[in-house]
C-alpha positions in Angstrom: -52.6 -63.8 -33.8 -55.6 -65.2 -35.3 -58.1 -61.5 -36.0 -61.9 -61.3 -37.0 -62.0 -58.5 -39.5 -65.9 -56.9 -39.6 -66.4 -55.1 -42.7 -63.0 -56.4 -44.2 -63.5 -56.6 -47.9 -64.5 -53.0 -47.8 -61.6 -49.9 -48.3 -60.0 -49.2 -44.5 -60.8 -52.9 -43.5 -59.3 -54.4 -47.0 -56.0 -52.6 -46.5 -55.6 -53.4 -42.7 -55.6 -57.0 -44.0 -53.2 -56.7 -46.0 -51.3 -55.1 -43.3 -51.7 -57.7 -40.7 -50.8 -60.9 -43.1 -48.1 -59.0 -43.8 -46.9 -59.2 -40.4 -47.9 -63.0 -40.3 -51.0 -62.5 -39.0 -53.9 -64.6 -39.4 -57.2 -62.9 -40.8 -60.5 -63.8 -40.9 -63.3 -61.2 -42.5 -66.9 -61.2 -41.9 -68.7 -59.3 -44.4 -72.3 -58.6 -46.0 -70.8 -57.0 -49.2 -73.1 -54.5 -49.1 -70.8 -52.0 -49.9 -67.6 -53.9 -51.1 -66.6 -56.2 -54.0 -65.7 -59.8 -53.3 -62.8 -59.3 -55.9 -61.2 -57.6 -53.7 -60.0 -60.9 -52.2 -58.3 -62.3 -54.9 -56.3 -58.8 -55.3 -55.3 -59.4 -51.3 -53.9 -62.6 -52.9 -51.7 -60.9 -55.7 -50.6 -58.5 -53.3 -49.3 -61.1 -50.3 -49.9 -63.9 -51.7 -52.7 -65.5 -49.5 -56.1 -64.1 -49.1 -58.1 -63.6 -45.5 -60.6 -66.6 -44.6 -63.5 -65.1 -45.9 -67.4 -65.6 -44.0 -70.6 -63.6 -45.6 -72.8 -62.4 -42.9 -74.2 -59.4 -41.1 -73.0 -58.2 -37.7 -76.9 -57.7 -36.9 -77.2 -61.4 -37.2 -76.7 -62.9 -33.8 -77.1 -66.6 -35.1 -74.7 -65.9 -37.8 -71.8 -64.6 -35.1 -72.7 -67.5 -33.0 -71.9 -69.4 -35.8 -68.6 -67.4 -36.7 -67.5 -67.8 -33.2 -67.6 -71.5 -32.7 -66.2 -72.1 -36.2 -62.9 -70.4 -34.8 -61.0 -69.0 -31.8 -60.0 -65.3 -32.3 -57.4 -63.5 -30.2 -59.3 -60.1 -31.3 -61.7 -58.2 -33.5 -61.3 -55.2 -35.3 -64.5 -53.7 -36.0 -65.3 -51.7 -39.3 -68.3 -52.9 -40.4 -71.2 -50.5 -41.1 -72.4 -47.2 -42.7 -70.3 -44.2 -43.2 -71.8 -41.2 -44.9 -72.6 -38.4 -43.1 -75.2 -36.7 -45.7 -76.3 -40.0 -46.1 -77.0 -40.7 -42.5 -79.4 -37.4 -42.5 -81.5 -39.1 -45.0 -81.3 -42.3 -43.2 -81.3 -42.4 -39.7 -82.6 -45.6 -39.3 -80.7 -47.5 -41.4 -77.6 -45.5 -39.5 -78.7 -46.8 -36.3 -79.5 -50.1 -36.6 -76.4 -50.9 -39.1 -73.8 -48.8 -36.7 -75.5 -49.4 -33.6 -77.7 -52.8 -32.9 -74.8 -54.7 -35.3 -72.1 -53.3 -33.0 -73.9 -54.4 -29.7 -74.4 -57.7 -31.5 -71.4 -58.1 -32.0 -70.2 -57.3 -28.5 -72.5 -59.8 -27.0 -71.4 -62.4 -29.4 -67.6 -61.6 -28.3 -68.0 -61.5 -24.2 -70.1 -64.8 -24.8 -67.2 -66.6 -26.5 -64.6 -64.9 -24.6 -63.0 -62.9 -26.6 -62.6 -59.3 -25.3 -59.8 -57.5 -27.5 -61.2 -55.0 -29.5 -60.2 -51.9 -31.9 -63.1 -50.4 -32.6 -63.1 -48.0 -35.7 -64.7 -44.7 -34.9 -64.7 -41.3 -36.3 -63.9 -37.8 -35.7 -67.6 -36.4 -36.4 -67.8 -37.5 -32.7 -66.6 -34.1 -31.9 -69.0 -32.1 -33.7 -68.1 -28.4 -34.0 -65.7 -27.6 -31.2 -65.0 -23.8 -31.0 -61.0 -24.7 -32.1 -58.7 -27.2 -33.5 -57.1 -29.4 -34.0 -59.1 -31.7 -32.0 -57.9 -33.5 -29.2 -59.3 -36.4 -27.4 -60.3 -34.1 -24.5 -62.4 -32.3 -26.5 -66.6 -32.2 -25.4 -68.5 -34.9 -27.4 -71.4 -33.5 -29.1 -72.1 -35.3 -32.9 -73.8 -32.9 -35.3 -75.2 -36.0 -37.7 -77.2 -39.3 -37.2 -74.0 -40.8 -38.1 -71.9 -39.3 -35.7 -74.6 -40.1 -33.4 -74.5 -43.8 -34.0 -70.6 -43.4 -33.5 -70.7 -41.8 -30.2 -73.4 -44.1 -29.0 -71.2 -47.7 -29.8 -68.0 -45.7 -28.0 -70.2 -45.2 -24.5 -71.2 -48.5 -25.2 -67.4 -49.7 -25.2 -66.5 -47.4 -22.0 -69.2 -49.3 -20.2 -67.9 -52.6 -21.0 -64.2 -51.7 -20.5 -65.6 -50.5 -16.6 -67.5 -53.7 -16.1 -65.7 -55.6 -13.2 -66.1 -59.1 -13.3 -64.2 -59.8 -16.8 -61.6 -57.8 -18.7 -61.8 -55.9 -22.2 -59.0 -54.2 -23.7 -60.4 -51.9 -26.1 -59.2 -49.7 -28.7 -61.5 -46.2 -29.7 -59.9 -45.3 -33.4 -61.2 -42.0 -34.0 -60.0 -41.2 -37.6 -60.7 -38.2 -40.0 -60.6 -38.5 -43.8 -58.9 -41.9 -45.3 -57.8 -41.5 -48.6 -55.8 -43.1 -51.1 -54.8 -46.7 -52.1 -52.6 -49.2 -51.9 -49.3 -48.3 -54.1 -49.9 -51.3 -56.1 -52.8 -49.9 -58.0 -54.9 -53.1 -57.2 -57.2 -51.9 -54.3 -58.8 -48.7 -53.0 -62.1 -46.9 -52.4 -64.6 -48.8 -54.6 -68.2 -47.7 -53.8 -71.2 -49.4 -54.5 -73.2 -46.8 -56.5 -72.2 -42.9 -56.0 -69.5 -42.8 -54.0 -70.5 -40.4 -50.9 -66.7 -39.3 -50.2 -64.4 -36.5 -51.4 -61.3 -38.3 -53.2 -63.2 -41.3 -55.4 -65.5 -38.3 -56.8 -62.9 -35.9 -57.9 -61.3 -39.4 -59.3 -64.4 -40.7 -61.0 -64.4 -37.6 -62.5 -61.0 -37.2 -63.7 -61.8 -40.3 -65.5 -65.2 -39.4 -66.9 -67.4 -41.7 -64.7 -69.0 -38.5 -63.5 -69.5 -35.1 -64.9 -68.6 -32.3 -62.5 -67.2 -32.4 -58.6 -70.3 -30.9 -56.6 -68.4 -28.4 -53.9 -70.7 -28.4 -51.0 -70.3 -24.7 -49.4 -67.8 -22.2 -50.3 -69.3 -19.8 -47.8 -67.5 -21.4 -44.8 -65.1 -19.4 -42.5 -61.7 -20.9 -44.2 -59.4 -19.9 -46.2 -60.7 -20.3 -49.5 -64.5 -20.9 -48.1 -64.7 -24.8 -48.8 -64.7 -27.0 -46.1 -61.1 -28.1 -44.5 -60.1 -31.6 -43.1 -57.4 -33.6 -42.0 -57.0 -35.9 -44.9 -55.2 -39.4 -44.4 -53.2 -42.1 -46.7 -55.5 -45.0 -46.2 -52.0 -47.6 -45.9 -51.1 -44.9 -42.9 -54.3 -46.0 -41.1 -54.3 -49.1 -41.5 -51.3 -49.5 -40.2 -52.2 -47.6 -37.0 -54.4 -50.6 -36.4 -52.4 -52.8 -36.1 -50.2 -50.3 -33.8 -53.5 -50.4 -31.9 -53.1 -54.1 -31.5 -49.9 -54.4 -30.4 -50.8 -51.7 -28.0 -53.5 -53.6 -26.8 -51.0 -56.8 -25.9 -49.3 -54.6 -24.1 -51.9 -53.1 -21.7 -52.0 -53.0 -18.2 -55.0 -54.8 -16.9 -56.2 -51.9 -15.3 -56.2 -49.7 -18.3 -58.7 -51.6 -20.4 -59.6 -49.3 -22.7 -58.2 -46.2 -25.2 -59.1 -43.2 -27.2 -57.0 -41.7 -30.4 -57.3 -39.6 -33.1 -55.8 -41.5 -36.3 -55.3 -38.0 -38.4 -51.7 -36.1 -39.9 -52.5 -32.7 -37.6 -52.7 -31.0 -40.8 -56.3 -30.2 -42.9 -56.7 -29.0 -46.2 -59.6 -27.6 -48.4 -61.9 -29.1 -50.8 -60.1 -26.9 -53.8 -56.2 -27.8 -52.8 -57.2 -31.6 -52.7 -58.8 -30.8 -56.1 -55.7 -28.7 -57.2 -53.5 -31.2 -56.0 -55.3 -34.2 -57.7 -54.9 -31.8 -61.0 -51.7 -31.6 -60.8 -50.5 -35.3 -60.4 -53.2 -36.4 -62.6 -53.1 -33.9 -65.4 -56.8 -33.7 -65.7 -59.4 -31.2 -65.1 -61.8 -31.5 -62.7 -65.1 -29.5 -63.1 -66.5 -27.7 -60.5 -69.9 -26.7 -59.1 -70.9 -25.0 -55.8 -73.8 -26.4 -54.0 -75.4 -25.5 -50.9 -73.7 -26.3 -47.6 -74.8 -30.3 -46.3 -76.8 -30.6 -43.3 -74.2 -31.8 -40.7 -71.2 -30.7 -42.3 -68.6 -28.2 -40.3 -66.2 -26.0 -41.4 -62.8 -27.2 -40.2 -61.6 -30.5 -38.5 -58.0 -31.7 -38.2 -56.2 -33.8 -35.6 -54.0 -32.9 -32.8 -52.6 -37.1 -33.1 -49.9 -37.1 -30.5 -51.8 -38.7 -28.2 -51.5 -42.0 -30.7 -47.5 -41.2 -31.3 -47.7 -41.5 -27.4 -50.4 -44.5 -26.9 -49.2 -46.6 -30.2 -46.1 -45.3 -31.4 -47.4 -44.4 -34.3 -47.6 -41.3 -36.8 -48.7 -40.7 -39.8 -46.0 -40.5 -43.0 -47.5 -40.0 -46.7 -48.0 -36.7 -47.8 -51.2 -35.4 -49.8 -49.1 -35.8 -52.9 -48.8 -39.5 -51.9 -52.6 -39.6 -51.2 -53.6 -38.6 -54.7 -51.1 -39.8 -56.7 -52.1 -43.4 -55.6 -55.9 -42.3 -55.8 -55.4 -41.5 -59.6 -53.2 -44.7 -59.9 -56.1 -47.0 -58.2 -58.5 -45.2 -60.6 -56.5 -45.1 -63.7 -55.7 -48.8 -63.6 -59.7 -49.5 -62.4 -61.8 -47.2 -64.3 -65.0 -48.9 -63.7 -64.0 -50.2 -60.2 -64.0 -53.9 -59.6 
C-alpha cells in the first residue's frame, strides 16, 4: 500500500514509518517541521535502507493538499500531524484549535475530494478526562479537561460523522493512546523536541545528560500512591506498530462497520517517581527533583483497559518500562544535543 504519513518526520509518525517500509510498504510524509528535524530522514535510511518520499507543507493548507493529492494516489492516511502538549494547549488555545482542528478537517475535505477514505487517526486518551475509575475503557463518558483534549474530541465527532455519511464509504481508525515513550533500539531516532521538550521521559533524559538542570515534578499531592501523577506509559516501537495493526484492520472491515475506537496503552500506569527511579537505575545517573504546583488540566491516574485493540487489531503491547528507558537513555546518550 502506498500511505500519506501527516506529521511523519516527528517521534510516533517517524517510527510508524519505519514500521510500515519494513513491511514493504510505501510511505509518503507530509510535514511542516515545526516540531521535527529533517535529519531524521536520513536516519530512516540507515535503519531500512530507504527513506519515506518526503513533501513540506501544512495540513491547514488546502492548496498544498490539493497539490499532494494529485501528485500521488494513496490507499490511506494516517494522521499525526499537530500539537500535543496539554499545559501547553492551556496557554494556547488558539494555536490548539486551529493546528488540531481546522488542519484535520482540511485534511478530510482534501481526502473525500480525491477519494481516498481510509483513515487511522491518532487520538489521545485525555479524551476521557477524569472518569471516576480506571483503567479506561472505550465506553467510558467523553468529557476533555484541556484545550487539547478538546481539539482531540472535536476531530473524533468529526470522524463519526463522516464514517455515518451514506452516500460514500470511510473506514476509519480512532487511536486513542496514553504516554509513548522510548526509541527505536538502534539509538538513531526518538523524542527530539524543538525547544523544551513538554513530555515526561525526554526531560528526565535531558537531564540525565545535563541539557537541563532538575526534573520539575508537577503535584505530589494527588490521590496515588506516592502522590505524583500515574499513567499508562508505552514503548513508542509498540505503538507504532499498533498502526499498522490498525491498517490491516481497516482492509479487513466490513463495509458496514466503517469506523473504530481503541485504546493503544499496556493496562498498566506508573508514577512520575518509578519512571524516574527506573530511568536511575538503567542509566546510572541522578536525576534532580523539584515539586511544583499541580498543571491546570492534569489528572491523577490514567491507564488503559486495551483489550478491546487485542480484540479489534490483534494487537498488544510487549516492551516493558525497563525496555522503555533503557532505549530512552540509549537515544539520548548516543544524541546528546538531539539532531
Amino acid at each position: 500500500m502506498k500511505i500519506l504519513i501527516t506529521g511523519g518526520v516527528g517521534y510516533i509518525g517517524s517510527h510508524t514509518c519505519i514500521e510500515l517500509m519494513t513491511m514493504g510498504h510505501e510511505a509518503v510524509v507530509f510535514d511542516n517541521l515545526s516540531n521535527s528535524n529533517i535529519a531524521v530522514l536520513d536516519r530512516m535510511r540507515s535503519i531500512v535502507g530507504c527513506a519515506p518520499i518526503f513533501v513540506q507543507g501544512d495540513i491547514r493548507d488546502a492548496s498544498a493538499l490539493e497539490r499532494l493529492f494529485k501528485s500521488h494516489k494513496f490507499d490511506a492516511v494516517i494522521h499525526f500531524a499537530g500539537l500535543k502538549a496539554v499545559g501547553e494547549s492551556t496557554k494556547q488555545p488558539i494555536q490548539y484549535w486551529d493546528h488540531n482542528v481546522v488542519g484535520s478537517l482540511r485534511l478530510c475535505e482534501a481526502m473525500n475530494a480525491a477519494g481516498v477514505r481510509t483513515l487511522v487517526f491518532s487520538s489521545s486518551a485525555t479524551v476521557y478526562g477524569a472518569p471516576k475509575t480506571v483503567p479506561f475503557r472505550e465506553d467510558f463518558p467523553l468529557a476533555a479537561t484541556s484545550p487539547y483534549g478538546n481539539t482531540k474530541l472535536t476531530v473524533e465527532g468529526l470522524l463519526r460523522d463522516l464514517a455515518a455519511t451514506h452516500d460514500v464509504s470511510w473506514k476509519i481508525a480512532i487511536l486513542r493512546y496514553f504516554n509513548p515513550v522510548g526509541a527505536h533500539p538502534s539509538g538513531l531516532i526518538g523524542e527530539n523536541p524543538n525547544g523544551l521538550p513538554n513530555n515526561l521521559m525526554p526531560i528526565i533524559s535531558q537531564v540525565a545528560v545535563g541539557r537541563l538542570e532538575k526534573l520539575n515534578v508537577f503535584g505530589n499531592d494527588y490521590p496515588t500512591r506516592d502522590g505524583t501523577g500515574v499513567r499508562d506509559f508505552i514503548h513508542v516501537v509498540d505503538l507504532a506498530k499498533g498502526h499498522l495493526a490498525a491498517l490491516n484492520a481497516l482492509s479487513d472491515m466490513q463495509d458496514d462497520e466503517k469506523i473504530m475506537t481503541v485504546n493503544l496503552g499496556t493496562g498498566r500506569g506508573y508514577s512520575v517517581l518509578e519512571i524516574t527511579r527506573m530511568f536511575e537505575s538503567v542509566s546510572g545517573c541522578v536525576i534532580p527533583l523539584a515539586i511544583s504546583p499541580r498543571r491546570p488540566g492534569d489528572i491523577a491516574e490514567s491507564y488503559a483497559d486495551p483489550s478491546l485493540a487485542y480484540q479489534k487489531l490483534g494487537w498488544k503491547a510487549e516492551l516493558d518500562l525497563e525496555r522503555m528507558c533503557r532505549d530512552s537513555w540509549r537515544w539520548q546518550s548516543m544524541n546528546p544535543n538531539g539532531l
